[in-house]
C-alpha positions as CSV (number, residue, x, y, z in Angstrom):
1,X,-145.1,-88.9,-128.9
2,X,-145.2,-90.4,-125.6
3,X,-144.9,-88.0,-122.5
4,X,-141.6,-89.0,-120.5
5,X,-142.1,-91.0,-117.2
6,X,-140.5,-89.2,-114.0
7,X,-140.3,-90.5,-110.3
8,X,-142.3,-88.2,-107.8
9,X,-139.9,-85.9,-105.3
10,X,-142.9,-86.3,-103.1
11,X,-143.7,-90.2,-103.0
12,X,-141.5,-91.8,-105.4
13,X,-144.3,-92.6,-107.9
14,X,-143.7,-93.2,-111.6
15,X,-145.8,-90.4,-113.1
16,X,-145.9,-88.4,-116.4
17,X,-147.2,-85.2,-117.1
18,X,-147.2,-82.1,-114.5
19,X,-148.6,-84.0,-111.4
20,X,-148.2,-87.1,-109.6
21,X,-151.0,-89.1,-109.9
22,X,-150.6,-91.2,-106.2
23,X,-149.9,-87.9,-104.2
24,X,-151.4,-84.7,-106.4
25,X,-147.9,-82.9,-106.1
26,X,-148.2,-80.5,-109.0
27,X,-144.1,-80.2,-110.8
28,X,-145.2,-76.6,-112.2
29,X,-145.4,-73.1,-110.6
30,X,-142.5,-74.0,-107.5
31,X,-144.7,-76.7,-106.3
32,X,-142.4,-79.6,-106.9
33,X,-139.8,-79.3,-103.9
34,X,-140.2,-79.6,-100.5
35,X,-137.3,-77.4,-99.2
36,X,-136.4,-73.9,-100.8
37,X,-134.5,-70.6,-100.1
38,X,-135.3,-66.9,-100.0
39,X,-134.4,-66.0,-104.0
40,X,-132.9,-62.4,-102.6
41,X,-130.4,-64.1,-99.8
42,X,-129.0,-65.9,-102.9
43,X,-129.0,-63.3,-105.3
44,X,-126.8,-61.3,-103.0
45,X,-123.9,-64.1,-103.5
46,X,-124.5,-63.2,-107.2
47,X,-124.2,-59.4,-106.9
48,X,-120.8,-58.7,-108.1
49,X,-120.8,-61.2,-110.7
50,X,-120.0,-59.5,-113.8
51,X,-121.5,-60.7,-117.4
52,X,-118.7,-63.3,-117.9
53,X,-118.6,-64.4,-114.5
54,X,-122.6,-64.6,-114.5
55,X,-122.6,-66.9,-117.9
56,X,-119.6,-69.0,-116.7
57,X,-121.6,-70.2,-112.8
58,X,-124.7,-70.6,-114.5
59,X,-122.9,-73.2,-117.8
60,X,-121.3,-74.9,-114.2
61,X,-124.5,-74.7,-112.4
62,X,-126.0,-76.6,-115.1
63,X,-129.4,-74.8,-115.3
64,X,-131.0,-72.3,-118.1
65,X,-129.7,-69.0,-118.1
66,X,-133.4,-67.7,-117.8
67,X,-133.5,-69.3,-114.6
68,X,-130.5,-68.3,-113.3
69,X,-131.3,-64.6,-114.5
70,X,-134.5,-65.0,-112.6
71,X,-132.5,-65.7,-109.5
72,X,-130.0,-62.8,-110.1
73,X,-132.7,-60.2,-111.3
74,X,-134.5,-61.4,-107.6
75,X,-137.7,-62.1,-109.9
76,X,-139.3,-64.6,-107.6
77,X,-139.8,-65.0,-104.2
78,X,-138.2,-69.0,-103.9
79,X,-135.7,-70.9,-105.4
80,X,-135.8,-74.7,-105.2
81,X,-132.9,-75.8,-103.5
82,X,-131.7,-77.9,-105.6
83,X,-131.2,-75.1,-108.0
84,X,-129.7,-72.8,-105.0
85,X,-127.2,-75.6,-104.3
86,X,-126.3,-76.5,-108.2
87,X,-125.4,-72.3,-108.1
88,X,-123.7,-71.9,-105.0
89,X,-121.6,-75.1,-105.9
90,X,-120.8,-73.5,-109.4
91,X,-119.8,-70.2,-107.6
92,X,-117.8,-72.5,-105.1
93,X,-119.4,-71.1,-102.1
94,X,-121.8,-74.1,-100.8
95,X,-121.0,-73.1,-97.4
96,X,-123.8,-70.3,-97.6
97,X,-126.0,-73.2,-97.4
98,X,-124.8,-74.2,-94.0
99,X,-123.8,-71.1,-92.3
100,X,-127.5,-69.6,-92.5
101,X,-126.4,-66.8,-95.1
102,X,-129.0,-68.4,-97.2
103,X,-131.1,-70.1,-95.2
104,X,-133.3,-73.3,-96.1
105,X,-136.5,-73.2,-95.6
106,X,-139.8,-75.3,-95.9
107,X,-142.2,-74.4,-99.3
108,X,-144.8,-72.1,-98.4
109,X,-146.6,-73.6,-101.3
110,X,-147.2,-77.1,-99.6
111,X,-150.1,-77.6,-97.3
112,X,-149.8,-79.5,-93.8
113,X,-151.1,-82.6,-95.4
114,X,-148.9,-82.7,-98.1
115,X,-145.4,-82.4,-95.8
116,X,-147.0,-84.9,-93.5
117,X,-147.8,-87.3,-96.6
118,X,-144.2,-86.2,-97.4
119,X,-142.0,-86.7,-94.1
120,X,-143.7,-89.8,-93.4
121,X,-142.3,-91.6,-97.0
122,X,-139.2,-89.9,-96.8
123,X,-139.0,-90.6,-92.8
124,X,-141.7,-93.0,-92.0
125,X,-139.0,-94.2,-89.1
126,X,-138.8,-91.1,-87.4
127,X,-142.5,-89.7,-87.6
128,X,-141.8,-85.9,-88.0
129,X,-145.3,-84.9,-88.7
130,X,-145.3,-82.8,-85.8
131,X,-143.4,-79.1,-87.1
């Protein structure tokens, strides 16, 4: 069976597998996205959701219940953002995002080099590797 082709967060690259071929970005273990939030600041959004509540966001959310129990149970440390905005959208609250409740922040996981590869393809116009 033929592994499905993806396009790299990082550098747009076709690539298959867990890792991008033209810029290394490993897709596994919360490597894959550049900007992420504090797991607890959003699980306290989710703290007085009961069962029913819970299962109805995370069906809206449109992500695994596992992974939305990991963000509710505060079992990691950072949640991609797109899976903190697909959540807070579900729970009709995306203003957390903006209002520094749950604040965005760079991955910790990503070396200098690799935001630098990253800024300057994603905004080779404005040169941001300076941070």
């Amino acid at each position: 069976m033929r592994e499905k082709e993806r396009i790299c967060k990082t550098c747009g690259a076709v690539y298959t597998g867990k890792s991008c071929w033209n810029c290394d970005t490993n897709f596994s273990a919360g490597h894959a996205d550049p900007l992420v939030v504090l797991t607890r600041e959003l699980a306290d959004a989710l703290d007085t959701l009961n069962y029913g509540e819970a299962k109805s966001v995370y069906r809206r959310a449109g992500i695994e219940q596992r992974q939305f129990l990991r963000v509710k149970n505060r079992q990691t440390k950072y949640t991609s953002l797109h899976v903190a905005d697909a959540i807070l959208s579900a729970l009709e609250r995306p203003e957390l995002l903006h209002n520094g409740t749950v604040r965005v922040i760079p991955n910790p996981r990503w070396t200098k080099e690799k935001w630098e590869f990253y800024l300057n393809y994603h905004c080779p116009e404005d040169n941001l590797t300076d941070f």
